[in-house]
C-alpha positions in Angstrom: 78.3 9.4 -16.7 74.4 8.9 -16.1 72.0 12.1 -16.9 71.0 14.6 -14.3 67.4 14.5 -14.0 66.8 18.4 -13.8 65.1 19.5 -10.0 61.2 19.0 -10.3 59.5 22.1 -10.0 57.9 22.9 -6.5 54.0 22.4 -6.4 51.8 24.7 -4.5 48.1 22.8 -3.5 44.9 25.5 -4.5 42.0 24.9 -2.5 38.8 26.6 -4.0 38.4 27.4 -7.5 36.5 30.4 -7.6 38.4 33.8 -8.4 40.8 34.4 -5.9 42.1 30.9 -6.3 42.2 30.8 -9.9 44.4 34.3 -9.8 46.9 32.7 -7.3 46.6 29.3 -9.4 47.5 32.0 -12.8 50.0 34.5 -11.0 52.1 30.6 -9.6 52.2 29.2 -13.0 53.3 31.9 -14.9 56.4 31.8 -12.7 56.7 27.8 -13.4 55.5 26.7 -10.4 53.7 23.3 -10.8 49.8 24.5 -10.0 47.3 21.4 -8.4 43.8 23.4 -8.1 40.9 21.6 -6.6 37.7 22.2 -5.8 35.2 20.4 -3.7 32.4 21.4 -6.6 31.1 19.7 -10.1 32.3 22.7 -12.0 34.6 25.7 -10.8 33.4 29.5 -10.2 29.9 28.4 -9.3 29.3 31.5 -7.2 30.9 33.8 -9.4 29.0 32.6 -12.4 26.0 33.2 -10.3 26.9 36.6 -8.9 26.8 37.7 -12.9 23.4 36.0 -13.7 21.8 39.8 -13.4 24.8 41.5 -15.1 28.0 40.7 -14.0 29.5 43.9 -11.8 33.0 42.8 -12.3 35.0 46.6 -10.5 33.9 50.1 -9.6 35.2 53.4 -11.6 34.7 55.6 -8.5 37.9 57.8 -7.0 40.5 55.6 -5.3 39.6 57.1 -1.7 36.0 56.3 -2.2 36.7 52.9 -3.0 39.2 52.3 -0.4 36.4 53.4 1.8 34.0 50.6 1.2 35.7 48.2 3.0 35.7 50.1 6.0 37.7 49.1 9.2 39.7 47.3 7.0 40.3 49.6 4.8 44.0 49.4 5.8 44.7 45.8 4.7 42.7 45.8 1.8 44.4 48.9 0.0 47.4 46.5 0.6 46.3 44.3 -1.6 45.2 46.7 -4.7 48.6 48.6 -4.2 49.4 46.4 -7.5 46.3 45.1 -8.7 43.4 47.9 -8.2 40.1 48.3 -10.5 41.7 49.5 -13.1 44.2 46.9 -13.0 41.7 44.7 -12.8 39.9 46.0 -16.4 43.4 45.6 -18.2 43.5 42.0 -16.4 40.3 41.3 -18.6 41.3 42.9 -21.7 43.8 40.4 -21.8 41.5 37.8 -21.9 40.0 39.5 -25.1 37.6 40.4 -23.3 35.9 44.3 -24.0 34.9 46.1 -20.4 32.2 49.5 -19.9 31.4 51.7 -17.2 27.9 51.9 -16.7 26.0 55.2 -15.5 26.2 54.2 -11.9 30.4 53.8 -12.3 30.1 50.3 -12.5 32.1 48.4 -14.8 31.2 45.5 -16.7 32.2 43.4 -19.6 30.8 44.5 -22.8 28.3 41.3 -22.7 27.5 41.6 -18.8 28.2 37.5 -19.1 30.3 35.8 -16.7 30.5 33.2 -18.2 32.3 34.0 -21.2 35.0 35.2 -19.1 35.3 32.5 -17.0 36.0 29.9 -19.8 38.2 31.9 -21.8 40.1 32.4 -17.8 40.4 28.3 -17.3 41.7 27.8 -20.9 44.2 30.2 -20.1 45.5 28.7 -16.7 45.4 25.4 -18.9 47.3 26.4 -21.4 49.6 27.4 -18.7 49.5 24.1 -17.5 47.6 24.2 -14.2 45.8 21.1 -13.3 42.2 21.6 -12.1 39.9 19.0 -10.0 36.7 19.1 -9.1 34.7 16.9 -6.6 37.3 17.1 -5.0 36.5 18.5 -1.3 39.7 19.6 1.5 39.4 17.5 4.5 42.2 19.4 6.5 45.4 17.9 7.2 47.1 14.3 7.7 49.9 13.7 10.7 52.8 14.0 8.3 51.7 17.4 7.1 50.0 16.2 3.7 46.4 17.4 2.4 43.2 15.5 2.9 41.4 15.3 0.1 38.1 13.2 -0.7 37.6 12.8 -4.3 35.3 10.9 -6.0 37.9 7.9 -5.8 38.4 7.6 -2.4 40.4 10.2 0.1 43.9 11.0 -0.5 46.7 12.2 0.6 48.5 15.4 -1.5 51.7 16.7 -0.4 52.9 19.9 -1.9 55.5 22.3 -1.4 52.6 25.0 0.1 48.9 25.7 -0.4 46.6 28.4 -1.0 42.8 28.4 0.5 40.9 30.3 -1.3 37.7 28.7 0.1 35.0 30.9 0.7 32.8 32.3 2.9 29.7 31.1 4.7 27.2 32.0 2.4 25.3 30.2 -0.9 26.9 26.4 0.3 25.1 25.0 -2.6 27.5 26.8 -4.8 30.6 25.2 -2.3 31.0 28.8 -0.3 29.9 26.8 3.0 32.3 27.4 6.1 33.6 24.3 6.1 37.0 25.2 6.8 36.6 27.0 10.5 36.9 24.0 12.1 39.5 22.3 10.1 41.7 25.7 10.8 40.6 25.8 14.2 42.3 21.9 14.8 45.7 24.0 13.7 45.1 26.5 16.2 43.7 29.3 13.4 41.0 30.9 15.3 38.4 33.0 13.0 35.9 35.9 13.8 32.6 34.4 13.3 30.7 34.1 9.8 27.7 36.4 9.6 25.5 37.9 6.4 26.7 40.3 4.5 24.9 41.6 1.6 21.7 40.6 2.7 18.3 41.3 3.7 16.7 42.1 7.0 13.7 41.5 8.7 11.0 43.3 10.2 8.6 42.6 12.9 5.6 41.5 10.5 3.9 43.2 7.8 0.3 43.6 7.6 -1.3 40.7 5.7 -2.5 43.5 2.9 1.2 44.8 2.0 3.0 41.1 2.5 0.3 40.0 0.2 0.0 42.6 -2.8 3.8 44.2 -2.5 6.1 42.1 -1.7 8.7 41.6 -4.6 8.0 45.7 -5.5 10.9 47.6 -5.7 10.8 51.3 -3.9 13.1 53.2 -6.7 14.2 56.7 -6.3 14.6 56.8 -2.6 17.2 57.4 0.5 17.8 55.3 2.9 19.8 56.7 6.3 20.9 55.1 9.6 21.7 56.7 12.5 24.4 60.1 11.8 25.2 58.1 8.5 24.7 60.1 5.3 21.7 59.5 3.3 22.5 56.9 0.8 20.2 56.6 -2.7 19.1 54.1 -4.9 16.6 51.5 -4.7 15.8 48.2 -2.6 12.8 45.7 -2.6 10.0 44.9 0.0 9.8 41.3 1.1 7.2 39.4 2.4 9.2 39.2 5.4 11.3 42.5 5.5 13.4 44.3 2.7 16.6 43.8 0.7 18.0 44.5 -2.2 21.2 47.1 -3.1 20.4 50.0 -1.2 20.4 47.7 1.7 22.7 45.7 1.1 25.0 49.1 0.5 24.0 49.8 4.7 24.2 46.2 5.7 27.6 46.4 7.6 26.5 49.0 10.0 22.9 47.7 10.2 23.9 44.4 11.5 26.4 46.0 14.2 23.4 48.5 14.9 21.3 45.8 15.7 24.1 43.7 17.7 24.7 46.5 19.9 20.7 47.5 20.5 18.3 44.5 19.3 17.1 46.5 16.3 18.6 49.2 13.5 16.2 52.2 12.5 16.6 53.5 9.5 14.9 56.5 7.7 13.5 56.3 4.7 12.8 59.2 2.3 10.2 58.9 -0.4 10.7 62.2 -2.2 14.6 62.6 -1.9 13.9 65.5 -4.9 11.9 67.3 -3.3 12.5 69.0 0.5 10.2 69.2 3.7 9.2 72.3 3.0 8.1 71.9 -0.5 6.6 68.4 0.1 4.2 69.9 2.9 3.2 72.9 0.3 1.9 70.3 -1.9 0.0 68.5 0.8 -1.2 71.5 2.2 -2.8 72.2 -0.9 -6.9 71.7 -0.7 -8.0 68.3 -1.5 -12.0 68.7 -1.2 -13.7 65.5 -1.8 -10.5 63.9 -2.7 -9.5 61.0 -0.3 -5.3 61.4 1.3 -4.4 58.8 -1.5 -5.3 60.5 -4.4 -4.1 63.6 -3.0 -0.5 61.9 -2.3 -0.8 60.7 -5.9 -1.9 64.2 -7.3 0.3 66.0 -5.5 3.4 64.3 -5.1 3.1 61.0 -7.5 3.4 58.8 -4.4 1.4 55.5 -4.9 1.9 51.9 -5.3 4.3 50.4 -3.3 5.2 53.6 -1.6 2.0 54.9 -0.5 1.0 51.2 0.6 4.4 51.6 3.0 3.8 55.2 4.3 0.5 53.8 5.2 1.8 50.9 7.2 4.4 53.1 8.9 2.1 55.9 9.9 -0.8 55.9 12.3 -4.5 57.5 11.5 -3.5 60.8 13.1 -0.4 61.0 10.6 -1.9 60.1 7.7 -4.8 62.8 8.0 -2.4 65.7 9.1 -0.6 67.1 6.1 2.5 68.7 8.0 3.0 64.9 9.8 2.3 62.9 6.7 5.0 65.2 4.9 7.6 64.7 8.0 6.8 61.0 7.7 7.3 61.1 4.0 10.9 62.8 4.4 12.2 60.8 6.9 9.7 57.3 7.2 11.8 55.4 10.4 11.8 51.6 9.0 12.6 49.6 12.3 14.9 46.1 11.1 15.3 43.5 13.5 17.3 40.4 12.7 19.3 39.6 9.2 18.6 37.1 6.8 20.1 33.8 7.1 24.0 33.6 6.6 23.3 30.9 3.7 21.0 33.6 1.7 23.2 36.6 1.9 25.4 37.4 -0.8 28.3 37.7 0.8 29.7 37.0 4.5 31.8 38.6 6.9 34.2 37.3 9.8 36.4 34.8 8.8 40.4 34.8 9.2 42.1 38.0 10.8 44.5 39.8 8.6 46.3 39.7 12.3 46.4 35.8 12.2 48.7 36.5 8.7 52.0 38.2 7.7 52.3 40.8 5.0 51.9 37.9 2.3 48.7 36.7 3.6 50.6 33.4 5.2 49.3 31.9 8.3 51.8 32.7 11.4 50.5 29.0 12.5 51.5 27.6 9.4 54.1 28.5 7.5 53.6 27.6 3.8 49.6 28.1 4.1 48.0 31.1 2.6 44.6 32.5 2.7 42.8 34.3 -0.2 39.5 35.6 -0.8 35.9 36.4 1.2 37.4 33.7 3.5 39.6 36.4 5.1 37.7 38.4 7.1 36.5 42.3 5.4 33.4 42.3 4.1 32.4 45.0 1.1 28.8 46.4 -0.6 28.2 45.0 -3.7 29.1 46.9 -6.7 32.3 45.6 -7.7 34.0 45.7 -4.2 33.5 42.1 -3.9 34.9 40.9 -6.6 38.0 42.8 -7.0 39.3 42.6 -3.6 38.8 39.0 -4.1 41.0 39.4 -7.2 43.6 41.2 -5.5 44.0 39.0 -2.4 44.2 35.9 -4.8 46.9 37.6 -6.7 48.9 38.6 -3.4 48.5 35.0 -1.9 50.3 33.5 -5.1 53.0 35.9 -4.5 53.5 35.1 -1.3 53.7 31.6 -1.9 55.9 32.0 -4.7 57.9 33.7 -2.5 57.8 31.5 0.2 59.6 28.7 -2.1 61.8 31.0 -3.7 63.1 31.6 -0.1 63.3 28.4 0.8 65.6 28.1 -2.8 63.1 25.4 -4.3 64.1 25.4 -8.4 61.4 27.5 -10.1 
């Protein structure tokens, strides 16, 4: 009798190599499913490798419930998906890669090198080694008549037809590193409707600044101060002036709720607090305090250390009358009201939010529309601060899309 050719493992098509398609691409081939990863970029985890250029913030060490509650209104569907692969999860994930991880002061946690890239070779010689087949320039074009994948590579388009896919393609923001939207419309030919990209992670704009400030202060940071919108809690930290507006972390922290702030009202006010040590009452002792000859500035410097950057922006945020009354300069000091009106560009911002509705996918993060496709990553739409959030929810959701597909073939009794 002629041999029996054993049943070819099922393939499952990866679209996007940055992390949440490389975990779906690692969690399907350690369960022997044949793994075709492509990516429409030179080199994969462009984004990522950028995100750790400054240190790379890889999780967050903070209480459970305080984590869960960075991701806000969907706070819901993202514990989901660190049910079985939270931050801690996430740190033993790296160890494995022989890899070393510390908590910093703030609770961040980073690898013992604050590299990326380290990590990220030693992670593709893994999936390798595990036998998952990666492509670059090679960019998703949607979807053929008979079902198959479009792909335009650098030998012409073809067609790929696997046994289901993961997209793990991105956001809207940073398209030089491949993160560039692409996809809404090629869903939105399958009837996969998405809430609309915006920033995230960004900075904002102001009306103008005054030529002097633009011109000697903008790249300062403000260190050491609050920053509070609306009946929000103060938040502390630090953030950066612009020549345009400010960003940086303690903005970015606030983003969220400044951007719906100023779609509901055409700008966001938020309150800035240059002494956070040091209360009203004490702050207007100092000031109160005889000057003589002495001119506000020096006094405010004197009294209070308050120069630089800082007294340039109380300046530009106070009128004549303020600045020469010491119980409304202190007020203005406490609680300086920093009027944004419009967000940085979508292609600047870290981050984006919108993108596909966890409604729009069952509890596997597979498409109603289309059964075998799953979604992973910042292209589902949640949005996070900086500070780990990112990353590890991005993590999670690659892992829980390559369950689901692997359960989607399993189900359909395809040989694993």
């Amino acid at each position: 009798m002629p041999a029996v050719s054993p049943p070819q493992s099922p393939t499952v098509a990866i679209i996007g190599g940055g992390p949440a398609g490389l975990m779906a691409a690692e969690v399907l081939a350690n369960a022997g499913v044949r793994v075709e990863l492509y990516d429409a970029m030179p080199s994969l985890g462009r984004k990522f490798l950028l995100a750790g250029v400054g240190g790379m913030n890889i999780t967050h060490s903070e209480p459970k419930a305080a984590f869960l509650g960075r991701y806000r209104e969907r706070r819901e569907e993202v514990a989901g998906l660190l049910a079985d692969f939270d931050a801690d999860s996430l740190r033993a994930w790296i160890h494995g890669l022989g890899i070393d991880t510390f908590v910093g002061t703030s609770g961040r946690v980073f690898p013992s090198d604050m590299k990326a890239a380290p990590l990220l070779r030693a992670w593709l010689k893994r999936l390798r080694e595990a036998g998952v087949r990666l492509h670059t320039r090679s960019r998703w074009l949607g979807w053929n008549s008979d079902g198959s994948l479009r792909l335009q590579t650098s030998e012409g388009e073809q067609a790929i037809h696997a046994d289901a896919c993961v997209l793990a393609l991105g956001g809207g923001s940073w398209a030089r590193l491949g993160s560039d939207g692409a996809w809404v419309p090629l869903l939105q030919q399958r009837g996969v409707s998405s809430a609309p990209l915006q920033p995230a992670n960004c900075g904002f704009e102001v009306a103008s600044w005054s030529a002097l400030l633009r011109d000697k202060f903008a790249g300062a940071p403000l260190k050491n101060v609050t920053l509070a919108l609306a009946d929000e809690a103060p938040r502390r930290g630090e953030f950066i002036l612009t020549a345009v507006g400010v960003e940086g972390s303690l903005v970015y922290a606030l983003s969220a709720a400044i951007r719906e702030q100023i779609e509901q009202t055409g700008s966001a006010t938020l309150h800035l607090d240059l002494q956070p040590d040091r209360s009203l009452e004490k702050v207007s002792q100092l000031l109160a305090k005889p000057r003589g000859s002495r001119s506000m500035a020096k006094h405010l410097h004197s009294q209070l250390g308050l120069d630089g950057v800082k007294a340039a922006l109380l300046r530009e945020l106070t009128n004549a009358a303020q600045f020469a009354e010491p119980g409304l300069l202190a007020a203005a000091i406490k609680a300086l009201p920093l009027c944004l009106l419009r967000p940085r560009p979508l292609d600047e911002a870290i981050s984006s939010a919108g993108g596909v509705p966890f409604e729009q996918l069952d509890a596997n993060l597979m498409l109603h529309r289309l059964p075998g496709v799953f979604c992973a990553g910042e292209m589902l739409d949640w949005e996070a601060p900086t500070g780990g959030y990112l990353l590890t929810a991005c993590f999670a959701s690659g892992r829980a899309a390559g369950l689901g597909a692997l359960a989607w073939l399993q189900a359909r009794g395809l040989p694993l």
